[in-house]
Each structure stands twice: as structure tokens, then as C-alpha cells.
N, C-alpha and C positions, 0 to 999 in steps of 0.2 A: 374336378375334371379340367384339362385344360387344352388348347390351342397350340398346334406348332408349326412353325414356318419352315420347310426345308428347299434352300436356291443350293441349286446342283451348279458349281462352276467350272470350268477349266484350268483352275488350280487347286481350290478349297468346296468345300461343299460346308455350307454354314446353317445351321440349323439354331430358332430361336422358340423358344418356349413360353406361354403367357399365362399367366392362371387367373380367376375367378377376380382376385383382388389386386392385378395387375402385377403379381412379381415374378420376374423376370431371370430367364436365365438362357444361357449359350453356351453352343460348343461350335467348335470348326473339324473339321478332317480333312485330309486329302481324298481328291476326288480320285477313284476306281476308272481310270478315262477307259477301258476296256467295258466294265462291268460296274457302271454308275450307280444302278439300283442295290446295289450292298454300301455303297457310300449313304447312301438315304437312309436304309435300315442302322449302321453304325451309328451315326447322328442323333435320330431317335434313340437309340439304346443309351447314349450317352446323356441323353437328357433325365433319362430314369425309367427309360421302356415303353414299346409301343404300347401295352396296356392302360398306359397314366390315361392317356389321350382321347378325348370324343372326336376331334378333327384334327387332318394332316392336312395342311395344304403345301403343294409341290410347284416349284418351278423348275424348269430349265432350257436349256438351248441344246440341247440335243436330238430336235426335229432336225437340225441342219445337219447335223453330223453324222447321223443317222442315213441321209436322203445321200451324203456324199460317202458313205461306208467305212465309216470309222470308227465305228464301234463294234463290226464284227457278226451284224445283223444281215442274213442273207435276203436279199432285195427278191420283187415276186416278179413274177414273167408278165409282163404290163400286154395287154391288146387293148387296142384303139378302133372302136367302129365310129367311122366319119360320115356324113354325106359324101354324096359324090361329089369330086370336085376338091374337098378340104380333107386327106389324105393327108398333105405334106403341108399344111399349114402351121404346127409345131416345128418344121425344121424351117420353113420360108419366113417366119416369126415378123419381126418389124424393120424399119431401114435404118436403126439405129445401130452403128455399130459402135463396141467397146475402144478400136482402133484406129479412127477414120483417116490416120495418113499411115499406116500399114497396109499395104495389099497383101500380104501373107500371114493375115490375123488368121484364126480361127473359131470360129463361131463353137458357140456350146455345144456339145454332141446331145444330140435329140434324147430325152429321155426311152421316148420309145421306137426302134428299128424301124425303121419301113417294111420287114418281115410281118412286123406285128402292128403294120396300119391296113386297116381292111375301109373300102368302100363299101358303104349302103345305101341302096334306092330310096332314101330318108331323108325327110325336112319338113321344116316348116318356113312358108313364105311370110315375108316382110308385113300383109296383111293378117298375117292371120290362118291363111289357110294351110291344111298339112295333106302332105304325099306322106302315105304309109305303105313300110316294106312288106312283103309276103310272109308269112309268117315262116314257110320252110326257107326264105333268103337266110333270114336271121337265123333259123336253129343250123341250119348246115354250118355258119361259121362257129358259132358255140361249138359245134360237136370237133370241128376240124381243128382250134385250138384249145381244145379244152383238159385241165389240167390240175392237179393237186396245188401248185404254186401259183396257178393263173388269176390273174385280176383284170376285168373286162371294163372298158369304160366308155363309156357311150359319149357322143358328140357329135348333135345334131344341130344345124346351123340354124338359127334365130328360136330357139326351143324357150326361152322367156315369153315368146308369144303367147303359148299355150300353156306355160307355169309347167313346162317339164313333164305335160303329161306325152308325150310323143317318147318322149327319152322312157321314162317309166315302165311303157307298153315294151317296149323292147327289152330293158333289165329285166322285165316276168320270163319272157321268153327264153332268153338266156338262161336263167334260174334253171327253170325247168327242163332245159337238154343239156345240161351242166352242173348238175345238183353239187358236184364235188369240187368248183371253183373257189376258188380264196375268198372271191370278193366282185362284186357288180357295183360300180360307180356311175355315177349319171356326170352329166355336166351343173344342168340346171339345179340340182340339190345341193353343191355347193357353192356357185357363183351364177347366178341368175340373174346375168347381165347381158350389154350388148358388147360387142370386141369378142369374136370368134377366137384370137391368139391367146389373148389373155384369158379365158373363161377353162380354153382348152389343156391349158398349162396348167391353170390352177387346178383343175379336176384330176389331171398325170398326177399333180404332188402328192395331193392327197390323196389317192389310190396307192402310188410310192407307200406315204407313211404310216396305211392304216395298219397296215399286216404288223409293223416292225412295233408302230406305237402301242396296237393291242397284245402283243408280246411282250413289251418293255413292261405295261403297267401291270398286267397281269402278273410279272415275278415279281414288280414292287409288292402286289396287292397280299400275294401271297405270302412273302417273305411276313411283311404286317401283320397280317391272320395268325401266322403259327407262332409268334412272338405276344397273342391275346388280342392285337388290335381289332375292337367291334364300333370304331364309328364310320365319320367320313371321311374317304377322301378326295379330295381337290384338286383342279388342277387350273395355275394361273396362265392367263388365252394374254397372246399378243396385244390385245387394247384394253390390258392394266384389267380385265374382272376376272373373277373367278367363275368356272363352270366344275358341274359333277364330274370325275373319271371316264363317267360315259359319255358326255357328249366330247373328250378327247379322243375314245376309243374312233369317234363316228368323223371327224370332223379332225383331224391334228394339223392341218395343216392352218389350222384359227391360233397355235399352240406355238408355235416357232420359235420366237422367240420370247418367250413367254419370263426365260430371267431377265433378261434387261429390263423387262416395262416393269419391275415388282421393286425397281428401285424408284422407279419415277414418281409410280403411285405412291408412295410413304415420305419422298419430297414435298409433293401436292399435299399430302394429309397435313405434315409438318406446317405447309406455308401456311396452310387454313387455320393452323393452330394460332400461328404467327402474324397470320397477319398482311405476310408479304404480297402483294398481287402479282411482280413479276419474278420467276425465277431460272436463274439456268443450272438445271441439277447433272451434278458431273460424278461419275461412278467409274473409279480409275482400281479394276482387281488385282487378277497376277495375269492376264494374255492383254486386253484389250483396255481403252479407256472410252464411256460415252457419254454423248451430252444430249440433254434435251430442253426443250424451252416450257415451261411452264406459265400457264395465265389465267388470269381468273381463278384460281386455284385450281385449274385442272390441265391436264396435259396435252399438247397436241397431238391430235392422232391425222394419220393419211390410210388411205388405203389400199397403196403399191409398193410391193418389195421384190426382190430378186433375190432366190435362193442359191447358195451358192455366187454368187454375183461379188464381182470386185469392188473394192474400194479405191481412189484417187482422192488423196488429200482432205478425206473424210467424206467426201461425196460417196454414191453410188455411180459408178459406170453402168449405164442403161446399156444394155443389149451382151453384158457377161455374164449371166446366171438366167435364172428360171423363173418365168414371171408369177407372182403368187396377186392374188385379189381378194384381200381380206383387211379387216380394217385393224391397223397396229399401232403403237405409240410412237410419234416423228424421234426415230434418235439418229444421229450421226457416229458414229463410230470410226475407231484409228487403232495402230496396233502399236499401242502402247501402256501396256502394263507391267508387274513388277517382275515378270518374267521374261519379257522383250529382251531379244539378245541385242547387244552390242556391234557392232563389225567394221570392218573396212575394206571399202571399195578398191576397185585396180587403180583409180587416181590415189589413193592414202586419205580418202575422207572417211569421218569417220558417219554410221549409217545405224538408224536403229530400226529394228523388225525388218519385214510382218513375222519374222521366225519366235518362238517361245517356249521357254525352257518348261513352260508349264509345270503340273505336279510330278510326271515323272520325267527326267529328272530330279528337275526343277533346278534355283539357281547354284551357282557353284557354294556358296556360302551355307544352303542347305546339307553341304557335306552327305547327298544320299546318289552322291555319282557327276554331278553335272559342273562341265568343263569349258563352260562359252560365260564371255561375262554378262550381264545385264543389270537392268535399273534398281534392282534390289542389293546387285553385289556394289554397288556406286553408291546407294544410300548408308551402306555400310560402313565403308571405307572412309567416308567425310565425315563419321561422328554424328549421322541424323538418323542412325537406327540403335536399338536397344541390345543387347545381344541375347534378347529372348523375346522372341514376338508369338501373336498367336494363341496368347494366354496360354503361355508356356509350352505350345503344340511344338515349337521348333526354335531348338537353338543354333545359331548364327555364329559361323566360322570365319574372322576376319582376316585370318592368314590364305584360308584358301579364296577367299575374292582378293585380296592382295595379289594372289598369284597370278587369277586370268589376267586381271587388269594390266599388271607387268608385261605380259605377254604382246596386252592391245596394245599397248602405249608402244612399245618399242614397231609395231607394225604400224602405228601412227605418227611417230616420230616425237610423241610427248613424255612427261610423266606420267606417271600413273593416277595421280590428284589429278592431275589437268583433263586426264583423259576421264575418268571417271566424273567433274563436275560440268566437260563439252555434253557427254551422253546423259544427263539429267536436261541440262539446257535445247537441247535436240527433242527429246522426247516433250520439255515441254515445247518448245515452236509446234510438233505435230498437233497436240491436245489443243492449243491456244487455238489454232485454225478450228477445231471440230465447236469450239465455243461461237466464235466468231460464224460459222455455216449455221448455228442456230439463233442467233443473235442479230449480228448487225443485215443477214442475207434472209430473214422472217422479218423484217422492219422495226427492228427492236434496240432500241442503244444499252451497250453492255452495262452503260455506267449507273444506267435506272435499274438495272437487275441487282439482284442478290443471289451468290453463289454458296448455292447448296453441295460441299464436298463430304462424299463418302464412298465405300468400297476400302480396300485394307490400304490399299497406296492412295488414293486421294486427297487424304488430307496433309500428305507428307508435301504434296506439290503444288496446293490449294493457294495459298497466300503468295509465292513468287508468280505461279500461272494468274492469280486474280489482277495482279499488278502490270501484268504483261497486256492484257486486253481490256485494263480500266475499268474491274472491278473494285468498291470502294469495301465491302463487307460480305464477309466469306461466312457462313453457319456451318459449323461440324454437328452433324444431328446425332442425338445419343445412340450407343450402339453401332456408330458408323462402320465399323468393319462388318458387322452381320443386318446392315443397313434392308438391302434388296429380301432379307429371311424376312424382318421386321415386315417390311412391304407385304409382304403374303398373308401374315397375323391381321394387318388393318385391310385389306383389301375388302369389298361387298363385290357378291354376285353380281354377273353384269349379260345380257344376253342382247344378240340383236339379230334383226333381220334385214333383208334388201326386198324392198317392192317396184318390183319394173314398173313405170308408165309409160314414156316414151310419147307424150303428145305435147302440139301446145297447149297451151295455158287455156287459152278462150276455148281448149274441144274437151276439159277436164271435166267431168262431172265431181262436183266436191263433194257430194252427197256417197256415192261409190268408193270413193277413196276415204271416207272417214269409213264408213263399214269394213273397207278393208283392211286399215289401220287394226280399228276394233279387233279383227278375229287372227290379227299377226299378235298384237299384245294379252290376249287371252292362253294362245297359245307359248309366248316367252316367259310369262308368268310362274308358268309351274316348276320354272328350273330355280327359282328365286323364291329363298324362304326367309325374307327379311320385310323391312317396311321400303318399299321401292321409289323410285321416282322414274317414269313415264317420259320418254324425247323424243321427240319428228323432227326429223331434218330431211329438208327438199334438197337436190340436188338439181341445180338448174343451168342453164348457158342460154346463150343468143344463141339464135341459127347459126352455125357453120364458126363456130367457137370450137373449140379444140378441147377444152376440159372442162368440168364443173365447177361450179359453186356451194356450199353448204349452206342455205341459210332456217332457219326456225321456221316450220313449217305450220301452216296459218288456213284453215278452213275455206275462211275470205281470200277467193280468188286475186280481190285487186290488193288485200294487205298482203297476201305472198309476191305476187308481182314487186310493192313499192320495198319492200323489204330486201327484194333481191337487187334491184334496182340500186340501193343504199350499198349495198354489201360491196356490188361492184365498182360504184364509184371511190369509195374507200379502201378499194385493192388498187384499184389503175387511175384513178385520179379524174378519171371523165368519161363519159359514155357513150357508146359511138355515136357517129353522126346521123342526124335527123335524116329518112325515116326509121328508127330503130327498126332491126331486124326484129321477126316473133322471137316470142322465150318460151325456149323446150323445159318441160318438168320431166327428166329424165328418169327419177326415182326417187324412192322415198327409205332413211336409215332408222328404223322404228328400234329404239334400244330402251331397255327394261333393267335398271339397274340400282343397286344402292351404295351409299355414298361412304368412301371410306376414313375411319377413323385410327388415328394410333392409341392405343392403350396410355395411360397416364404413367408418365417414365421417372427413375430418379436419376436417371441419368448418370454421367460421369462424376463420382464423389471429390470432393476438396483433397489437396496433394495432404499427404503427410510427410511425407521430406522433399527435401530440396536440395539438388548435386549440380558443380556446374562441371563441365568441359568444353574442350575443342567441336567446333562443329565449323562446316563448308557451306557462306552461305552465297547463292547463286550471285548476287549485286556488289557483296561487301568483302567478297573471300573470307579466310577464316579468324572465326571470333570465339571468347568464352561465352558458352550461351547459358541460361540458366534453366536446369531440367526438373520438369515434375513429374509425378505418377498421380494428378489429378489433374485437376484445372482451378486455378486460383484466381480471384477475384480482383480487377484492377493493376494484371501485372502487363509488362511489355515485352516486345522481342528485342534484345535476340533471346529464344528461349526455344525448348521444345518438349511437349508431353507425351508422356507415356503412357497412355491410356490401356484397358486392357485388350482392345481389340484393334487399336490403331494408336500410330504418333501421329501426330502434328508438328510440324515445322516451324514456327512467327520467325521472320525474319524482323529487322530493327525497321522502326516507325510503325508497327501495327500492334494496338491493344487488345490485351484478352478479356473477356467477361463470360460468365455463365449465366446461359439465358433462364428461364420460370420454367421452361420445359427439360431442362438437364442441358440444352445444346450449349455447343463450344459456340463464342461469339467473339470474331475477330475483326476489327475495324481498322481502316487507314486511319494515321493519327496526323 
């Protein structure tokens, strides 16, 4: 019996297999971007059939795409009951705006109409006490929207007071003069926090994605079943763990972006293997490329995202998407992958993304229709691609990216060479910045990192980009193109909760909070069938501080205090001034999880021949480079391998080596 990893992307869907004795095997396919879950089931089949299998585990980022309707999924009829007063608190949102020197910005359209925002005589006050509605208030609105496609969502303002039981009483109610509704969502059962905008939003998404995601897995589940699959399957959550299918079905919006973090996770296992304490792990596909910072061997996580939300220069633009409150893996992202189109602007510069030839398409070289150039027809043309990538999934037509490129060039006013190694160089400035926002802008100098490159294109631009923002040693980890599948195979269960306090320090009973600890972790436990490991983290600030702190949560009142104390001085460098404000113990992040491993790899095998040619290299222009179809021991750039799931590029002055774990290991020489 064995293990399989399948990451659903936006070009390839990569599926990785592990058996009992650790061997190993892959396939890729293009991704179904209409109808994803036949890309999944195809994968598996390709591996040798859902049947082989006791577990699937699944990733992908189609929460997002889903939630913006892009795949075809009809969206449910959303009602909103608010207290009174907080109505139009989803559209009034926060003062941040995405544009702030445009006056004719436009804000996000509200996910749910003002048709479908109702008042109710409903709340709870700031102490504690609750105003409860009539019962016929509440059913008359049930009955007045109530519907086959209807999803109800309650949102009561300070409902953490009361752990959500005020919201609850009224989901019954609803239930039962509505028996035929889609769906009753609370606030507090998914985000049981304080921030009315952000609690309220997050609650909208995931009432959004439950209908569409319990649909989605259900054909997956199904499509499994009549092909013999009888174990489990998995589904990996935004903060790198894995949870059951059903707490996706309940909860998807924990799920979002659930493929990006499955690359992180398997950098992290890698570093553990290796050694590395710091890393910056860069996952460059076919649409997008992302970085994340890695430490201590584990990844950094936040726990604010914006769905649908823009990107600027690799940042997030605050106040252009949909605010989600769930704890995810810190990545920065750019759009720049191996499908990223090429272009140029009305001045004649040349301009790459956010557009993407994606799988269909895809790029012009692909020869399956696509007539824009991009970073894969560029790697072509310069002699740093194979002309069969993919493990032989797709062969590469260099006359027809010859021909966009012709095209670009005369609208740019270059060659075609020239044009094709600007748009390598351009896409990396964009990437170098997404390192640098994890890097030098988290307090970290590049040059004490080690860059972990993988994804199919990553390792092609791994050694020019590490050289660009002073990295000294770049790791190709085994299996780098089916890197983020791999991540799913080592990943452990990982579960968490949030427990409101909201007092100070000196009014906490530590005696009550460790009981409640207690019966938060008895209850995480059961989704976790491994040997676990147990984390508290306090969440604290000074009075009238704007955001929190994470620090190790400590029974002893005065060692959580000196602890935080430490944390914050070592953020800002000093602590305010004497008489320190109190410090709020805002909440507590109780997480239940196990620690992940990679399977023992053989990695990338020794070349058995050796070819050279012409190749484009970004510093040196063009050189004979010497090419392998392994990785060789003590050789130098200029060279580039041919691996079966990715190339690699060494430009001159950087030595190769193969590490104890199979990885490619490339140093400044």
C-alpha cells in the first residue's frame, strides 16, 4: 500500500507516489482548469490506480478561484443577519484603501448585496451580557429568504463573549423554519475573534466556499470510489497540515491556499534533514512564482490574507480583496511563472504578466494553440531548455517560439535573442524583489540564507536570481518539479484552535485557562492519528498597540509577561516608556500537530552522457555550456542539467555537487 501526493496547479497537476520502502515514482498532467478533479483522478490512474492506494492527499488553490467563479461553480444566494447597526459593515470595511491617490478607485463589491443584509435585535455587549431576538423576529426572516440555494450567516457583534452560543441559538432557529437551506453559518465557529469586519468576512467566504467545496470533493471522492479507492483522503489547510476531507467540507476557507504551503512544508522537512537553519524557499510553476522564509526549520505563518486581493511588487494591497482570518504560511507572491506572457507597453517597454498562458493554452512552444510569447518560449530559444520536458509529457517547438518572439522584438525594437534574454531578466527583477520582501524586509540578510529552488521553472533561474540578491548556495531538492506533491506525502496532521481572552494579564486566572487549554486539545486530538506534538501561543500587546505578538505560552503569569516583554524588545529594539502601559492577553493559538518528514529519496541519478551546446547566459551572453541528464560530482558552470522533472541552469563561477539526500547543490565558487 502506498501514499500519494496530488498539488492541482495552474498549469500541471503533479502527482507523487511513495511506497512502504520508500520508492518512488511521478507523473504530471495538465491541469482540467474547468473541471480540476478529472486532473486528480488522471494522475492517480497514471500512477497505477486509485485502488494501489490507503491515502490521497490533495492540495490546491482553487478556494480562490472557485470564490471568483472560475471554474464554473454556481455561487449560493448568501443572507447576512447582523445586529443592528452592523448591516453594512462588509461594505464600510476598513480606511485602507488599495488606491490612496485615486479618487475614482473602487472598492471590492460586497460579497453580499444589501438585499440580502438583514437587521436583528441581536447582541452581545462588550461585558458579557446578551440582548436576545424573539424567536418569531428570526423565523419570519428565514421564511422571507429562504431557499434551495440559500446560505444564512449569522453575525452578531462581540459573539466571542459568549463562545458563539447567541449565534448558535439562532442558526437552530433558522434550521428549523428553513429545513431546505443550503447552509447556516455562524460567525463565531469560524473566526472567534474580536474585529467585527474581519470576523464578518471571513464567515461570507466560507459560507461562499462551503456549498462549491462540498461539491468539488465529493466528485473527487466519488470519481476515487468507483475507480476501488477504499482509504483516506486528505486535504492540505493553508498552515502547511493536513486535515480529513471533512473538516474541508466544514471549514474551506482554512484551505485556500492550501498548494503553495505544500511546497514550503517539504523545504522545511528538507532543511531539517540538512541542517540549514535559515531558508528562503522559492517555488517558480507555470503562472506564478513564491517565496517564503523559513526558520528554525519551520515556516512562517500569519494569520491575514485577502481573497481575491492584489498584488504590488509582491506585497499585498490591503483593502483589494476579501479579508480572510485564518492562520496561513507567510508567502509573497509575483506573476511570474513559465507561462507569464511577455509584452509591450504603449511607451515600447518591454512588460511581463500578470497575464498567463497557463495549461490551456499554454506557451506558444507548446504548439497546443498559444500565440503570446512567454518565459518558457525565452528559455527555449537561448539553448536553456531541452526539447522535451515533463518527463516526456510535452514536446517543445522552437520554431514556433522563434516566431512570437520575432513578432515581440520587432514591437520592441530588438532582436529576438535580445528580446527574449530582457524578458528572463525582467521576470527575474520581479522574483528577486518577492525574495528580498521575505528576506531583508522580515530582518533576515539574504546572504546567511540558503535558497531552496524548486517548481518546474525554478531551478532554471535559481543561480542567476540567487546571485542577484546575494545568495551564496542554492539547493535543488530531489524531485524539484513535483516538489509541492512531494510536500503532501511528508506533511503530519496539523489542527488548531483560537481561544478568546481579551483581559489583562494581572485579571487572568491561569488556573481556568489551562482547563481550557485542556478541553481545546482533547478535542483537536481526534482529527490527529499520529504521535503529536502539543503548542500554546499567547497572543499579547500593550494597551492601545495596534497588533499582536506570538510569544510561547507560560502557565506563570510573570514568565508569560517577561517573555513577551523579551519578544518585544527584540522586534522594536526598546520598550515603551516608563510607566509601561498593561498587557492584554488577547488569545491563545492551541495547535495539535505532527511533525513532517520526507521519505528517504535517491534522488537525481549520475549523468550518463555528456553534450555540450550553445546556451544564453544572463551575465556572460552566449557560451558552449556542458549538458547532463544527471548531476555529476565536482563539475562547474557554464553547464545545465537535464533532470527528469526540471533543468537547472549553473551559470560560470558556481560548482555543482550532489548532496546525501539526492539534492542538487550549487555554491559560488
Amino acid at each position: 500500500m502506498m501514499r500519494v501526493g496530488v498539488d492541482v496547479g495552474g498549469t500541471f497537476t503533479d502527482a507523487i507516489a511513495v511506497g512502504p520502502g520508500g520508492e518512488v515514482r511521478l507523473v504530471k498532467v495538465l491541469t482540467r482548469v474547468s473541471r480540476p478533479w478529472v486532473s486528480v483522478v488522471e494522475a492517480v490512474e497514471k500512477l497505477g490506480g486509485a485502488h494501489r492506494f490507503d491515502t490521497i492527499v490533495h492540495a490546491t488553490t482553487l478556494g480562490t478561484n472557485m470564490l471568483l467563479g472560475q471554474v464554473g461553480l454556481e455561487k449560493p444566494e448568501v443572507v447576512l443577519l447582523a445586529s443592528k447597526g452592523f448591516r453594512d459593515v462588509i461594505e464600510i470595511g476598513r480606511q485602507a484603501r488599495p488606491d490612496p491617490y485615486n479618487a475614482f478607485f473602487d472598492k471590492p463589491r460586497p460579497l453580499v448585496p444589501r438585499r440580502n443584509r438583514v437587521e436583528i435585535n441581536a447582541r452581545v455587549y462588550a461585558w458579557g451580557e446578551r440582548l436576545e431576538p424573539s424567536e418569531e423576529e428570526v423565523r419570519s426572516i428565514a421564511e422571507r429568504y429562504c431557499g434551495a440555494r440559500t446560505v444564512f450567516v449569522i453575525h452578531v457583534i462581540h459573539c466571542y463573549r459568549d463562545r458563539g452560543g447567541l449565534e448558535a441559538r439562532i442558526a437552530e432557529i433558522i434550521r428549523r423554519a428553513c429545513p431546505e437551506a443550503l447552509d447556516v453559518v455562524t460567525s463565531c465557529s469560524v473566526d472567534p475573534l474580536p474585529g467585527e469586519y474581519e470576523r464578518a468576512s471571513t464567515a461570507i467566504v466560507n459560507a461562499m466556499l462551503r456549498p462549491m467545496f462540498r461539491e468539488y470533493l465529493s466528485k473527487l471522492e466519488e470519481a476515487l470510489r468507483a475507480r476501488g479507492f477504499r482509504g483516506k483522503l486528505l486535504v492540505m489547510q493553508s498552515n502547511g497540515g493536513l486535515a480529513p476531507a471533512l473538516r474541508a467540507r466544514e471549514k474551506p476557507v482554512y484551505f485556500i491556499e492550501s498548494g503553495p504551503a505544500a511546497g514550503v512544508v517539504a523545504a522545511a522537512a528538507l532543511a531539517r534533514m540538512r541542517g540549514d537553519e535559515t531558508v528562503i524557499s522559492f517555488d517558480m510553476g507555470g503562472t506564478t512564482a513564491k517565496a517564503s522564509l523559513i526558520q528554525g526549520f519551520e515556516p512562517l505563518l500569519t494569520d491575514y490574507f485577502e481573497v481575491g486581493g492584489r498584488y504590488h511588487a509582491g506585497r499585498l494591497v490591503r483593502g483589494s480583496g476579501y479579508p480572510i482570518r485564518v492562520p496561513h504560511v507567510d508567502l509573497v507572491e509575483v506573476s511570474a511563472g513559465g507561462g507569464t506572457i511577455i509584452w509591450v507597453d504603449k511607451g515600447g517597454a518591454l512588460r511581463a504578466g500578470p497575464l498567463s498562458a497557463g495549461a490551456q493554452p499554454g506557451p506558444a512552444c507548446y504548439a497546443r494553440g498559444g500565440n503570446k510569447p512567454t518565459v518558457t518560449d525565452a528559455h527555449l530559444i537561448l539553448g536553456r531548455l531541452p526539447p522535451v520536458i515533463a518527463g516526456g509529457l510535452l514536446e517543445l517547438d522552437s520554431t514556433l517560439a522563434m516566431r512570437v518572439y520575432e513578432e515581440l522584438a520587432r514591437a520592441a525594437g530588438l532582436d529576438p535573442y535580445t528580446t527574449a534574454s530582457e524578458a528572463l531578466r525582467l521576470v527575474n527583477t520581479e522574483m528577486a524583489r518577492a525574495i528580498r520582501l521575505v528576506s531583508i524586509e522580515r530582518g533576515v540578510d539574504p546572504s546567511r540564507a540558503t535558497l531552496y529552488a524548486f517548481g518546474g521553472a525554478g531551478p532554471l533561474h535559481a543561480a542567476e536570481l540567487a546571485e542577484e540578491v546575494g545568495v551564496w548556495r542554492v539547493i535543488v531538492p530531489p524531485f524539484a518539479g513535483v516538489f509541492s506533491a512531494l510536500g503532501l506525502v511528508a506533511a503530519g496532521y496539523r489542527a488548531s484552535e483560537r481561544i478568546y481572552i481579551g483581559r489583562r494579564v494581572e485579571d487572568v486566572d491561569a488556573g481556568v485557562v489551562e482547563e481550557e487549554v485542556g478541553r481545546v486539545v482533547s478535542k483537536l486530538v481526534k482529527d490527529v492519528d499520529c504521535r503529536h506534538i502539543t503548542a500554546v501561543r499567547a497572543a499579547m500587546r500593550f494597551e492601545g498597540q495596534g497588533g499582536v505578538i506570538l510569544v510561547e505560552f507560560k502557565p506563570n503569569m510573570g514568565e508569560l509577561v517577561e517573555g513577551f516583554r523579551a519578544r518585544y524588545r527584540s522586534l522594536y529594539g526598546m520598550l515603551p516608556p516608563e510607566p509601561h502601559p498593561p498587557i492584554i492577553l488577547d488569545y491563545l493559538l492551541v495547535e495539535v500537530y505532527c511533525s513532517s518528514k520526507l521519505p528517504r529519496l535517491r534522488g537525481y541519478p549520475a549523468p550518463t552522457r555528456e553534450l555540450r551546446r550553445r546556451a544564453y547566459f544572463l551575465e556572460q551572453g552566449w557560451l558552449e555550456a556542458d549538458v547532463y541528464n544527471g548531476v555529476p560530482r565536482g563539475a562547474r558552470g557554464p553547464a545545465i542539467l537535464e533532470l527528469p522533472d526540471t533543468t537547472v541552469v549553473v551559470p560560470p563561477g558556481w560548482g555543482i555537487e550532489r548532496g546525501e539526500y539526492g539534492e542538487v547543490i550549487l555554491e559560488k565558487l
